[in-house]
C-alpha positions in Angstrom: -56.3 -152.0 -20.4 -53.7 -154.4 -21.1 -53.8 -153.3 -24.8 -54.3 -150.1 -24.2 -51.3 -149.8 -22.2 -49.0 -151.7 -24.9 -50.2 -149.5 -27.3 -49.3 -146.6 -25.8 -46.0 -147.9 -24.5 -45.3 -148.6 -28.6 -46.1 -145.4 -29.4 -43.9 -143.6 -27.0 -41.0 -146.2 -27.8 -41.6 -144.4 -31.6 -41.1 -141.5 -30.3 -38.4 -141.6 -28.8 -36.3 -143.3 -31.4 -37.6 -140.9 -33.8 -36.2 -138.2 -31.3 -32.8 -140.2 -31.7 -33.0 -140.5 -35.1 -33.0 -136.2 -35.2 -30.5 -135.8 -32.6 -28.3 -138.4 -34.4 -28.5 -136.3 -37.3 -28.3 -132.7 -36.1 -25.1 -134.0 -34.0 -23.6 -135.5 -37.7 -24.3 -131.8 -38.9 -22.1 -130.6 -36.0 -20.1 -133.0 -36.9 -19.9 -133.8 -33.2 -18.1 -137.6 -32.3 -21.1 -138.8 -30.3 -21.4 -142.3 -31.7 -20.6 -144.0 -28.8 -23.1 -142.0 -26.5 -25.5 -142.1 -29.3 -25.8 -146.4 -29.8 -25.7 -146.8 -26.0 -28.5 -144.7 -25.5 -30.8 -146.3 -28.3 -29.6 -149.5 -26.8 -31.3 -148.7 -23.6 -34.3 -146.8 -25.1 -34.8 -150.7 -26.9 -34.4 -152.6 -23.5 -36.7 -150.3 -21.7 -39.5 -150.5 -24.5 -40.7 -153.2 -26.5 -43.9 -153.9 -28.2 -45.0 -156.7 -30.5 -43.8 -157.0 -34.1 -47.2 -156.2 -35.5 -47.5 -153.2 -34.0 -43.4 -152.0 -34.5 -44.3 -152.8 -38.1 -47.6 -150.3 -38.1 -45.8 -147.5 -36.4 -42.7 -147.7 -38.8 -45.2 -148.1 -42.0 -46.9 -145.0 -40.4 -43.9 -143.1 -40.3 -42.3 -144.1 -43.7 -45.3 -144.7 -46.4 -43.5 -144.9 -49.0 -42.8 -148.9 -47.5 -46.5 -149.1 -47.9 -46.5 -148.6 -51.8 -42.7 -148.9 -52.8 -42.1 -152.4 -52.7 -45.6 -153.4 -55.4 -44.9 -150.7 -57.5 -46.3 -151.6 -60.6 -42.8 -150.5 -63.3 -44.6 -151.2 -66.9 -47.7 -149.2 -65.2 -46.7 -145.9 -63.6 -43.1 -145.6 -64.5 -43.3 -143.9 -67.5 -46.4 -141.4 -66.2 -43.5 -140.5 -63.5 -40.7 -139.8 -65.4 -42.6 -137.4 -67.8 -44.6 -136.4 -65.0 -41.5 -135.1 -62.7 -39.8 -133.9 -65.9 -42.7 -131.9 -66.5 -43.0 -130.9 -62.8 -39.1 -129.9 -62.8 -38.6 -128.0 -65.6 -41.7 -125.8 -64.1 -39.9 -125.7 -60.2 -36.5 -124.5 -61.8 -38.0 -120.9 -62.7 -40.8 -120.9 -59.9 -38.0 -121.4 -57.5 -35.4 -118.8 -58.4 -38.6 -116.5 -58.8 -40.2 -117.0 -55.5 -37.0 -116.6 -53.9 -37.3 -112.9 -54.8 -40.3 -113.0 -52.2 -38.6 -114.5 -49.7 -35.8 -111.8 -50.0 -33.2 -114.3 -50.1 -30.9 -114.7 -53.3 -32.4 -116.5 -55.9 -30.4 -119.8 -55.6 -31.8 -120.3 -52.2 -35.0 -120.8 -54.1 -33.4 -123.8 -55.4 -32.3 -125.4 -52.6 -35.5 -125.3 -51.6 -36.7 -126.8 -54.9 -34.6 -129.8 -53.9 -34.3 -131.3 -50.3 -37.9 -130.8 -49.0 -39.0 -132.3 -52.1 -36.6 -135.5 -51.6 -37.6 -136.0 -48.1 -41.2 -135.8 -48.8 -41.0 -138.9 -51.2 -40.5 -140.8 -48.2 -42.8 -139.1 -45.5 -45.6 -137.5 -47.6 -49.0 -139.7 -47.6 -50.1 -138.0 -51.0 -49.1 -138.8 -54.0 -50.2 -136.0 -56.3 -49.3 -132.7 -54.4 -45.9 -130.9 -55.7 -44.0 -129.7 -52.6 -41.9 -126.6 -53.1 -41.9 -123.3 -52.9 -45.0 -121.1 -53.0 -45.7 -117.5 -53.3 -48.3 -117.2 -49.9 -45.6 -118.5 -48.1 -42.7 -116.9 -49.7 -44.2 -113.6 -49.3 -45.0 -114.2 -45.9 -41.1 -115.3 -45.0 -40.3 -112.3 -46.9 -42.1 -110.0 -44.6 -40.3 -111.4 -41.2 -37.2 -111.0 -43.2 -37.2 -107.5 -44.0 -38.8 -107.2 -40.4 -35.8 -108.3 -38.7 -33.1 -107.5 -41.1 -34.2 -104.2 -42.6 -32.2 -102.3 -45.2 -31.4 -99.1 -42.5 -29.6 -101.9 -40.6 -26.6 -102.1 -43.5 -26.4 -98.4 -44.2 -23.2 -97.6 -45.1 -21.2 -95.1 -42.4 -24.8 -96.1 -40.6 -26.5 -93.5 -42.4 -29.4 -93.3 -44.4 -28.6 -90.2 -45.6 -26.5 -91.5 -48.5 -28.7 -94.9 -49.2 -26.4 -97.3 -49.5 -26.5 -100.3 -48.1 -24.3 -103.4 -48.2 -26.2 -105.3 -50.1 -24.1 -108.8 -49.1 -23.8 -108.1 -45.5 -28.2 -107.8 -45.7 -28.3 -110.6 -47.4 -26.5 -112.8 -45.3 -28.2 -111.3 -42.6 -31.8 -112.3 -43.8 -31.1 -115.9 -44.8 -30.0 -116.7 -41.6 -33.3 -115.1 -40.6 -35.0 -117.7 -43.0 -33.4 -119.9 -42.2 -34.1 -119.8 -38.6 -38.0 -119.4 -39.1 -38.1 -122.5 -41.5 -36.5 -124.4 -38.6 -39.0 -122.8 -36.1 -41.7 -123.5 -39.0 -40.4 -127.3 -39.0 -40.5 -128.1 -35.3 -44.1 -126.5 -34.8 -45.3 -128.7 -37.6 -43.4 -131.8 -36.3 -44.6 -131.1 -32.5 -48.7 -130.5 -34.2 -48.4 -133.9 -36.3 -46.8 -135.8 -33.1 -49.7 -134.5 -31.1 -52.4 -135.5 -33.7 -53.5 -131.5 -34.0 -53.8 -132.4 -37.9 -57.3 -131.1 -37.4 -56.6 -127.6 -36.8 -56.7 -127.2 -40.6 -60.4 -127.6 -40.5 -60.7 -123.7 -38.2 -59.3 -122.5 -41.7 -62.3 -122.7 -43.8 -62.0 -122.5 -47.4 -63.8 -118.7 -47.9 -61.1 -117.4 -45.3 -58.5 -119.5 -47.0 -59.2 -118.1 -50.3 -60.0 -114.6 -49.2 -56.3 -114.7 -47.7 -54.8 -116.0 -50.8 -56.1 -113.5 -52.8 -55.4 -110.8 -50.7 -51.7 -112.3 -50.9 -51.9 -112.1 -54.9 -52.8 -108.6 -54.7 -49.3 -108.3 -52.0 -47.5 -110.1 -54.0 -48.2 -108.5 -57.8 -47.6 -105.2 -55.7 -44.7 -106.3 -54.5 -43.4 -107.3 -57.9 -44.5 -104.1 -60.0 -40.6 -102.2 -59.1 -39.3 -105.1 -61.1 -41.3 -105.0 -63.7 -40.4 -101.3 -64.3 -37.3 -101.4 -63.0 -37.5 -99.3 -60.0 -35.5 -99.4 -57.1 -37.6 -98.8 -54.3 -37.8 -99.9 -50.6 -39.7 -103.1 -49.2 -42.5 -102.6 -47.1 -44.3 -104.4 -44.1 -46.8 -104.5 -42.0 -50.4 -102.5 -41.9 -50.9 -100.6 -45.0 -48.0 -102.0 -46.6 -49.6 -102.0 -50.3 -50.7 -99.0 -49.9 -46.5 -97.3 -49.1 -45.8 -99.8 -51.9 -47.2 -98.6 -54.1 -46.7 -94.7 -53.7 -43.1 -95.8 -53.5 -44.1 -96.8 -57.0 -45.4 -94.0 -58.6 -43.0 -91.7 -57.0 -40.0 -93.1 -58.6 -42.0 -94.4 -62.2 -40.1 -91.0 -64.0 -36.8 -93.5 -63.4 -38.3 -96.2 -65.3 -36.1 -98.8 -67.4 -37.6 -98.8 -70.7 -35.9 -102.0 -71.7 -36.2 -103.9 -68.1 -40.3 -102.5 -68.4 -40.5 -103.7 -72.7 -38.8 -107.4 -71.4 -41.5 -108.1 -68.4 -44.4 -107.1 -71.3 -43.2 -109.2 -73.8 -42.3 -112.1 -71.3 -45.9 -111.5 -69.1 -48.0 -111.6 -73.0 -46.2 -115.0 -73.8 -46.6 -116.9 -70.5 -50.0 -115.3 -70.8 -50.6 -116.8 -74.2 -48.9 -120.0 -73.1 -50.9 -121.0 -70.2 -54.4 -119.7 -72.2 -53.0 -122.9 -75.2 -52.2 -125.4 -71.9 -55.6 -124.6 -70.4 -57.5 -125.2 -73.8 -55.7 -127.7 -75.3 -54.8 -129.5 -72.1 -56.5 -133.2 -73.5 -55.0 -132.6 -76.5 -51.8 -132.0 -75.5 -49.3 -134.8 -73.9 -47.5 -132.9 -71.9 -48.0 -129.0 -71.1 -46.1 -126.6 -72.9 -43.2 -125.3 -70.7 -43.6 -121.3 -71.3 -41.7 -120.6 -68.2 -38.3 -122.6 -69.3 -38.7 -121.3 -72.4 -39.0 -117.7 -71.2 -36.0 -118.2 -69.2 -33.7 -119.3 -71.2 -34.5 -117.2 -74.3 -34.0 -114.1 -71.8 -31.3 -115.7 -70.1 -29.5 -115.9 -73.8 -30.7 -112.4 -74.9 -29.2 -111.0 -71.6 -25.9 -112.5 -72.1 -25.5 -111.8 -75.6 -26.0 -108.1 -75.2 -24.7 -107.5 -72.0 -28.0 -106.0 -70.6 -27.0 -105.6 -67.2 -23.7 -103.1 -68.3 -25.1 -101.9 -71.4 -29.1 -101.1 -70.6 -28.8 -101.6 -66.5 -31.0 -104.4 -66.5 -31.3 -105.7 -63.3 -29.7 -109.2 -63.4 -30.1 -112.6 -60.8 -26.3 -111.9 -60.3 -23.9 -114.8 -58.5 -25.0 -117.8 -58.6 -22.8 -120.6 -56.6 -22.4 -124.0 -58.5 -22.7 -127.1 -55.9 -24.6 -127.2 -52.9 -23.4 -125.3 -49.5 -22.0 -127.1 -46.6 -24.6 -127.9 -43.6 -25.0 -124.9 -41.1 -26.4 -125.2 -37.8 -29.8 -122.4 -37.5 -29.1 -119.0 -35.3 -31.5 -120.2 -32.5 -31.2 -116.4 -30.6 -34.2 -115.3 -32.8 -36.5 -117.6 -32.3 -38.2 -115.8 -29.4 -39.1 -113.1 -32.3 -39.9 -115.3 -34.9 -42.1 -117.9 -33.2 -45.7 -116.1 -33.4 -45.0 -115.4 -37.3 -43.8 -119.6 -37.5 -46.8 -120.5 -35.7 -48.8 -118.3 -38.6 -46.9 -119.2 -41.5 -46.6 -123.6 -40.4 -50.7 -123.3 -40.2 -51.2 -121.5 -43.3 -48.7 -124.1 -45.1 -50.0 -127.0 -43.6 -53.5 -125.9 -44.8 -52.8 -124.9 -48.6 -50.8 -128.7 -48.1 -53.8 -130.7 -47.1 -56.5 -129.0 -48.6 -54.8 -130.0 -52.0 -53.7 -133.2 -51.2 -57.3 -134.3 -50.3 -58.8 -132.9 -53.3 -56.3 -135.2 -55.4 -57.1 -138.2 -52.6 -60.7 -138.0 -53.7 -60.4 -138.0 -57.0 -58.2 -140.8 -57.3 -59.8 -143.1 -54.7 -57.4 -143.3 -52.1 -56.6 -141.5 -48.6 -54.0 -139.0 -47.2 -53.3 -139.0 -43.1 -53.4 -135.4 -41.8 -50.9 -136.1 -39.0 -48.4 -137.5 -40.9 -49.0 -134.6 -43.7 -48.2 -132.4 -40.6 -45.3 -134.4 -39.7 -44.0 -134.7 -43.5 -44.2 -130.8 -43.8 -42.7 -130.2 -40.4 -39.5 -133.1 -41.1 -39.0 -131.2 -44.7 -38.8 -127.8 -42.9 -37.0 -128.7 -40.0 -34.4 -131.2 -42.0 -33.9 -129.1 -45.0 -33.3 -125.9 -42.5 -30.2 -126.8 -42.2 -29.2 -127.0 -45.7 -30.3 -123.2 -46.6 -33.9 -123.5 -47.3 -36.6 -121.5 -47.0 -40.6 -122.9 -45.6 -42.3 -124.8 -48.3 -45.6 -126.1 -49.1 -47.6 -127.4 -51.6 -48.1 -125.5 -54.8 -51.1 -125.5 -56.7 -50.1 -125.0 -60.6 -47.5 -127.8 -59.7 -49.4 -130.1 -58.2 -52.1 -129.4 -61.3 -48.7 -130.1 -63.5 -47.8 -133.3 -62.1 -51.3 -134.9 -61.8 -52.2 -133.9 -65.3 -49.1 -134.9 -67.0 -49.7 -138.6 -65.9 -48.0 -138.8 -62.4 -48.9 -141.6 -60.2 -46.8 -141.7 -57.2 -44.3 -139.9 -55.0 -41.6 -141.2 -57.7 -42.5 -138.2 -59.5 -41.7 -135.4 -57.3 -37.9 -137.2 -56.7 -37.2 -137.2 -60.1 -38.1 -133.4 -60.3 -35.9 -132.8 -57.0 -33.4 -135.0 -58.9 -33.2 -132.6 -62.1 -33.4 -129.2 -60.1 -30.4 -131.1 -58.5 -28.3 -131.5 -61.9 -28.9 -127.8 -62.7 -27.8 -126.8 -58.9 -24.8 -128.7 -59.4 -23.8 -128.3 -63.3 -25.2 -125.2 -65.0 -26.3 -123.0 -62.2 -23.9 -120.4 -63.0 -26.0 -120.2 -66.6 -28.5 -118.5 -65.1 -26.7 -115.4 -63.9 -27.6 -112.8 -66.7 -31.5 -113.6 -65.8 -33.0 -110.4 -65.6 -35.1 -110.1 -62.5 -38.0 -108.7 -64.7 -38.9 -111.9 -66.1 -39.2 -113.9 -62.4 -41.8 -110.6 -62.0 -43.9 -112.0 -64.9 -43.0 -115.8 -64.1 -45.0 -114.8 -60.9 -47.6 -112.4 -61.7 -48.6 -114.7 -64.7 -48.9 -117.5 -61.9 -50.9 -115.6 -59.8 -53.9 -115.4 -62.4 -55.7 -118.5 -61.0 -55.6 -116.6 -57.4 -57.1 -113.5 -59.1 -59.9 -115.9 -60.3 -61.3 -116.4 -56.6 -62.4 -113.7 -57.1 -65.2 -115.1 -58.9 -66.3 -116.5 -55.4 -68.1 -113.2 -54.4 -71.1 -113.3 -56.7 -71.5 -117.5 -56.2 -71.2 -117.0 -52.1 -73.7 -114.0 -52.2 -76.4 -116.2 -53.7 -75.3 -119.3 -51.4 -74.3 -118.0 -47.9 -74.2 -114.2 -46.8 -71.8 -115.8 -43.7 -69.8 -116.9 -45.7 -69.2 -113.9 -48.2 -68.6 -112.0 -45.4 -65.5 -114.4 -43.9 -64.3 -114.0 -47.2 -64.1 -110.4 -47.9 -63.0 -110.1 -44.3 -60.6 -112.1 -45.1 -59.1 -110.2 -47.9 -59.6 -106.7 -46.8 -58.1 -107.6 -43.5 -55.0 -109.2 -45.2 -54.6 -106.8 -47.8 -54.5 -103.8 -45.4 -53.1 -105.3 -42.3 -50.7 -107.2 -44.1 -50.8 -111.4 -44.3 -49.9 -112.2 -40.5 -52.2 -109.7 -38.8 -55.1 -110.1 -41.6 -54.9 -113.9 -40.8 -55.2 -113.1 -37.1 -58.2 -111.2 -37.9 -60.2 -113.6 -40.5 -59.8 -116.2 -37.8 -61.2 -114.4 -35.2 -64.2 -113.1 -37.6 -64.8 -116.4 -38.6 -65.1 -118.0 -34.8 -67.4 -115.1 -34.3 -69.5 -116.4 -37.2 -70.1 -119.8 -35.6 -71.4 -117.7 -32.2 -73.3 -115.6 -34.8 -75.4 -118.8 -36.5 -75.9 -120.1 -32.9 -77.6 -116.5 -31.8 -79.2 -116.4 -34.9 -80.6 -119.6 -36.2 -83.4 -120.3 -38.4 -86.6 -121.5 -36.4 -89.5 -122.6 -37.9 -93.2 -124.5 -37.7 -93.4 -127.8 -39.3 -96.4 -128.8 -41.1 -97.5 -132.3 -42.2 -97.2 -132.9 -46.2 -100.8 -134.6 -46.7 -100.7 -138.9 -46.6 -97.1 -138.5 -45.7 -94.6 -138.8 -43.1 -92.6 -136.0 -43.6 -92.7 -132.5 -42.0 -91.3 -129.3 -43.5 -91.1 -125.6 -42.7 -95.2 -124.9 -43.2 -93.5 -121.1 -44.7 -91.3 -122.8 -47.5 -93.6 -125.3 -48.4 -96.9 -124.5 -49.5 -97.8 -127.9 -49.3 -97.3 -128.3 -45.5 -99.9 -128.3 -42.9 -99.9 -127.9 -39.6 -102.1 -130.1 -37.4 -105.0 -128.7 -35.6 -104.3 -127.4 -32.1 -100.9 -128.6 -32.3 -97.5 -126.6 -33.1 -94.6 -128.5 -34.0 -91.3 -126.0 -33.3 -87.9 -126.4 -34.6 -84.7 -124.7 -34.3 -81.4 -125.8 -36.0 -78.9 -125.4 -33.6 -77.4 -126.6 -30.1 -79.3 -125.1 -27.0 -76.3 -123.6 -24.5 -75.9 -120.5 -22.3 -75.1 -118.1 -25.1 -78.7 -118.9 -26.8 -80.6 -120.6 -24.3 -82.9 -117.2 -23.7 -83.3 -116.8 -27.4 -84.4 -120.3 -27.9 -87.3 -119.8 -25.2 -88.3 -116.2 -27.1 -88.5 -117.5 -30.5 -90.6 -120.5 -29.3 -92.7 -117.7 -27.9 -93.1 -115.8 -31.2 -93.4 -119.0 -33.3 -96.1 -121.0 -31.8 -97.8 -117.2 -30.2 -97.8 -118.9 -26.7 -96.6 -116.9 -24.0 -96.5 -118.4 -20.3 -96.6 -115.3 -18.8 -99.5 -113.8 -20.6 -101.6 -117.6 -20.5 -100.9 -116.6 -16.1 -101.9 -113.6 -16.1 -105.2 -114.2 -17.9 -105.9 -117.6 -16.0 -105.0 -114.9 -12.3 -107.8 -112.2 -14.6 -110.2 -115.5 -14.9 -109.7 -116.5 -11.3 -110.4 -112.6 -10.1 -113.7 -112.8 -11.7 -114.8 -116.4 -10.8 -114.3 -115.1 -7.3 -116.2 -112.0 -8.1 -119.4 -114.3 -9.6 -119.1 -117.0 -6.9 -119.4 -114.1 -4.1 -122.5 -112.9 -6.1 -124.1 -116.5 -6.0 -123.6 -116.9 -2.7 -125.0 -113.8 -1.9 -128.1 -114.5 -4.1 -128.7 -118.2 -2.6 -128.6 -116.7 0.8 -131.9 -115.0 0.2 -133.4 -116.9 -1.6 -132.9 -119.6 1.3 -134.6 -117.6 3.9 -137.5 -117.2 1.7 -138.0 -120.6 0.6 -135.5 -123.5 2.0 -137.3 -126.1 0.5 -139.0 -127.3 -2.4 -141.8 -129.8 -2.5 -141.7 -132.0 -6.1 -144.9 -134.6 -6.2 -144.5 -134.9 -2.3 -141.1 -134.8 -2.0 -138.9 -132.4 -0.8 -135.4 -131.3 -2.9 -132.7 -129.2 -2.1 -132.5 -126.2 -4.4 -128.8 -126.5 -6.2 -127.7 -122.9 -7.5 -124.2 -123.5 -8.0 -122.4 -125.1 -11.7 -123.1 -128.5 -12.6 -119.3 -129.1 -12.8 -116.1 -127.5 -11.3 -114.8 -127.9 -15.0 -116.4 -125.3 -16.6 -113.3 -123.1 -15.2 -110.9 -125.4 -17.4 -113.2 -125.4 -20.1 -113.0 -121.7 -21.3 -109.6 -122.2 -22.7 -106.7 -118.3 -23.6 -105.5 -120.2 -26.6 -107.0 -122.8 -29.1 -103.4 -125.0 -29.0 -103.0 -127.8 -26.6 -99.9 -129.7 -27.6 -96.3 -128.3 -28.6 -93.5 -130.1 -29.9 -90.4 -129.2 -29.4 -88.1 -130.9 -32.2 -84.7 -131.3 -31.5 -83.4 -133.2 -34.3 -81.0 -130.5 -35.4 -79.8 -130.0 -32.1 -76.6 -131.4 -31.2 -76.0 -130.6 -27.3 -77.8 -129.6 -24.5 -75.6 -127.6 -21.7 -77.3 -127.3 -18.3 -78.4 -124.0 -18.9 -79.9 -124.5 -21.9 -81.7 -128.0 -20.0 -83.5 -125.5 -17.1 -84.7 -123.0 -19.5 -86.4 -125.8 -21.5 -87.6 -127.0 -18.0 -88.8 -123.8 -17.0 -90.8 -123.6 -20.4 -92.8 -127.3 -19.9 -93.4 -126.5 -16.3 -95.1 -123.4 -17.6 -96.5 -125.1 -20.7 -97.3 -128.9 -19.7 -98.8 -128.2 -16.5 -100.8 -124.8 -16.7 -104.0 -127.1 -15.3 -102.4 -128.0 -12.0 -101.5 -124.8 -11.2 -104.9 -123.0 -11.6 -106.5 -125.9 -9.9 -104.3 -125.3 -6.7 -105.3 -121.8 -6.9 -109.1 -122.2 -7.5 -108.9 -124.6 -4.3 -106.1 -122.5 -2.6 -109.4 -119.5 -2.8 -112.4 -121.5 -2.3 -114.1 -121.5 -5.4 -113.3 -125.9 -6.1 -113.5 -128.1 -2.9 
């Protein structure tokens, strides 16, 4: 108890210097002269907790790994793999960032920031050492939504019209990145509160069908949502239920107002990262280093654009302004939180999931071990932290992650050196990228979305594996895709709770038969070898036994074995009705017979004439059924409620003891003495 209670007094000493720690630096953001206030009360959160050094030293390693690897890190070994490695991984975030911004509907240069300070913080709180964090289209699409949600373009009419359609595109603007802002600061605390508590399990009520289902369905939002800057429309931004569906007759009621030129660029840009990523995916053992289509495609358009003034001379849609430096500090507008927080709740799930799922597919295959909680509390310091810096929610992206583990990365080392050269653009050559036409970000993402479109392939292999399954997954996706992401998600996790009640209603029972001069017992319908012993009937069910299922259980016992309690009764009551019948005959018959003759004389001797059965057993003896022993295997069962315990009472009293009953009966009507 003693331990116990030291243990739990360390931990909350943790936690409330790490809660220090974050007012300390949200107060420095305010820039707030609270130093004073600040070091006393640390002071006395020290002198009222203390715990030994061994365990101060666990908590802080658990909090910072990178403490855990930093200080052995082989240089001559891994240096090199992470300097091409985050190279490799940077070059790829530049245009993925300014692209995915377009998702979030924030300006493109917020898709930079984002490409830089959740990425440096997690160097020092992530646990893997493989995943890229970043931006992400799921979750950009997804902040995107709850932006145009709460800041829509009717809201910035000029005159407050919509008569005229036009809308101050700066004041929206504005308006929806403090919106984004807000949610990834909502997003961060969630995440941070979950990973305190140790709720890093709730990624496992995600299960990969539904997870994959989802991100499908959020390719299909997504290349919808990108198909007016491919052509060059201008149409409005949809959300909610049947969102694709407005999207796209927004479309094709405006595709006569096509830009030829804006539609001819996205081709020729979609065919070459097409081409480009086919080379990386076939050549990838050949090559050293992937071959960096997107950088190229950017900066060849980015030069094309300038030279010939697209944007004045063809009306190419352009990034536009793009600030050089980084932008002051801002404190989060907290008065939306009460709208935003069911959408945070969705989107810091989600995140957290795509996050883990990746890091411990990179964990196994490299032999070491990632700690769900503190992935959770990584995610949820990068969002939270970075919030107030002008970022959007990030996550772990897969083609990144794929990048930097492929191109020889080792640790953490290379995702700072990528944040470290999204950095130098931010601050030096930002400005270069202003005559990017939005067209190619279109076919930076739709190109990227290929390997979601490939999940599709999980239809056919989950038919022939698991009906359940398929269906959670094309839930999943239908649900998403005509809901819309936050509702469909809703949905697809209530399906797939239902599921798990559905396998326990329905479970698979069978008879178990012997395999000859063996041990082992299989299902005596699978396995043609199985045989079942005689007069016995072995009865399995795989699954728990609990009130929902309890009455089920008993009836396919029943149908299985072909014993029914009540039927075995009601013949033993028939049996009984006609012993009683036969005894009443008897005695009728030995009553005349004794007035005629009361005695029978044997060689002198004188016997009593016995009429009735030798033995009392000759009821017991005409048996309803030939079995006479079931068992009941439980080895697939897990738990036993107490309703499922009195049904299977009910069932031996009826079962084990059918002799005792009829015998108190035959004596309860005077046939047995």
């Amino acid at each position: 108890e003693a331990n116990q209670i030291h243990s739990d007094i360390c931990v909350h000493f943790s936690v409330q210097l790490f809660t220090q720690i974050l007012i300390l630096m949200i107060l420095v953001v305010m820039k707030i002269e609270m130093k004073k206030n600040l070091t006393t009360s640390i002071i006395i959160s020290l002198l009222f907790f203390s715990c030994s050094s061994e365990k101060a030293k666990s908590v802080v390693f658990g909090f910072l790994p990178i403490l855990t690897w930093l200080p052995s890190y082989p240089l001559k070994q891994y240096l090199f793999g992470d300097i091409v490695s985050g190279i490799s991984t940077g070059v790829m975030q530049l245009p993925q960032g300014l692209a995915y911004a377009m998702l979030a509907a924030v300006p493109p240069v917020f898709g930079l920031y984002s490409s830089f300070y959740p990425v440096l913080l997690y160097t020092f709180f992530g646990t893997s050492k493989h995943i890229s964090i970043g931006t992400f289209a799921v979750i950009s699409l997804m902040i995107g939504g709850v932006a145009v949600r709460e800041a829509p373009d009717s809201m910035f009419a000029v005159n407050g019209t919509n008569a005229s359609q036009v809308v101050d595109f700066e004041a929206r603007d504005a308006r929806r990145v403090e919106v984004v802002v807000a949610l990834t600061t909502l997003v961060g605390i969630i995440q941070l509160v979950l990973g305190l508590l140790r709720f890093g399990f709730l990624a496992i009520y995600l299960t990969e069908p539904l997870v994959r289902g989802f991100t499908t369905a959020a390719a299909v939002h997504v290349s919808v949502s990108q198909i007016k800057y491919l052509l060059g429309v201008h149409t409005a931004r949809f959300n909610g239920p049947l969102s694709v569906v407005y999207s796209l007759d927004a479309v094709f009621r405006n595709i006569a107002s096509t830009n030829v030129v804006t539609l001819i660029i996205g081709l020729v840009c979609t065919v070459f990262l097409y081409i480009i990523k086919d080379l990386n995916e076939r050549f990838k053992k050949k090559l050293p280093i992937p071959i960096p289509g997107e950088i190229i495609v950017v900066i060849v358009s980015t030069g094309i654009s300038y030279g010939m003034v697209m944007s004045e001379n063809y009306g190419v849609e352009v990034v536009g302004k793009i600030p050089t430096g980084l932008l002051p500090p801002k404190i989060p507008d907290f008065s939306v939180f009460p709208n935003l927080f069911p959408d945070a709740f969705a989107i810091s799930v989600v995140g957290f999931s795509i996050a883990i799922s990746l890091a411990k597919t990179f964990a196994l295959k490299h032999g070491y071990s990632v700690d769900g909680n503190q992935e959770l509390i990584a995610l949820g310091l990068c969002n939270f932290m970075s919030s107030f810096f002008h970022t959007f929610v990030v996550t772990a992206s897969m083609s990144r992650s794929l990048v930097q583990e492929s191109t020889g990365g080792h640790t953490e080392i290379a995702g700072l050196l990528a944040s470290i050269l999204v950095l130098l653009v931010v601050v030096a050559i930002g400005f270069v990228f202003q005559p990017l036409p939005t067209t190619v970000l279109a076919a930076i993402i739709m190109v990227n979305l290929l390997g979601m479109f490939k999940q599709l392939k999980d239809i056919p292999a989950l038919w022939r594996t698991s009906k359940i399954e398929l269906a959670i997954w094309l839930v999943s996706f239908f649900a998403s895709v005509l809901l819309g992401l936050d509702y469909g998600l809703v949905v697809a996790m209530g399906f797939a709770i239902l599921t798990v009640i559905y396998r326990t209603q329905c479970p698979k029972n069978a008879l178990l038969g012997q395999i000859p001069d063996t041990g082992l017992y299989f299902d005596v319908d699978e396995y043609e070898e199985a045989e079942e012993c005689s007069g016995i009937k072995i009865f399995q069910s795989n699954t728990s036994i609990y009130f929902a299922n309890s009455d089920l259980y008993v009836s396919a016992l029943k149908a299985k074995t072909g014993i029914d309690p009540a039927k075995l009764l009601a013949g033993r009551k028939s049996q009984i009705k006609y012993a009683k019948r036969d005894n009443g005959e008897r005695k009728a018959v030995n009553h005349c017979s004794s007035k005629q003759m009361d005695h029978v004389y044997t060689n002198g001797q004188m016997n009593e004439n016995h009429t009735e059965s030798d033995s009392e057993d000759d009821f017991f003896l005409q048996r309803l059924t030939p079995i006479h022993t079931i068992i009941l295997d439980f080895t697939p069962v897990n738990f036993i409620d107490s309703v499922g315990a009195k049904c299977i009472k009910s069932v031996s009293q009826q079962l084990l003891f059918p002799k005792k009953t009829l015998e108190d009966r035959l004596v309860r009507s005077g046939l047995i003495h």
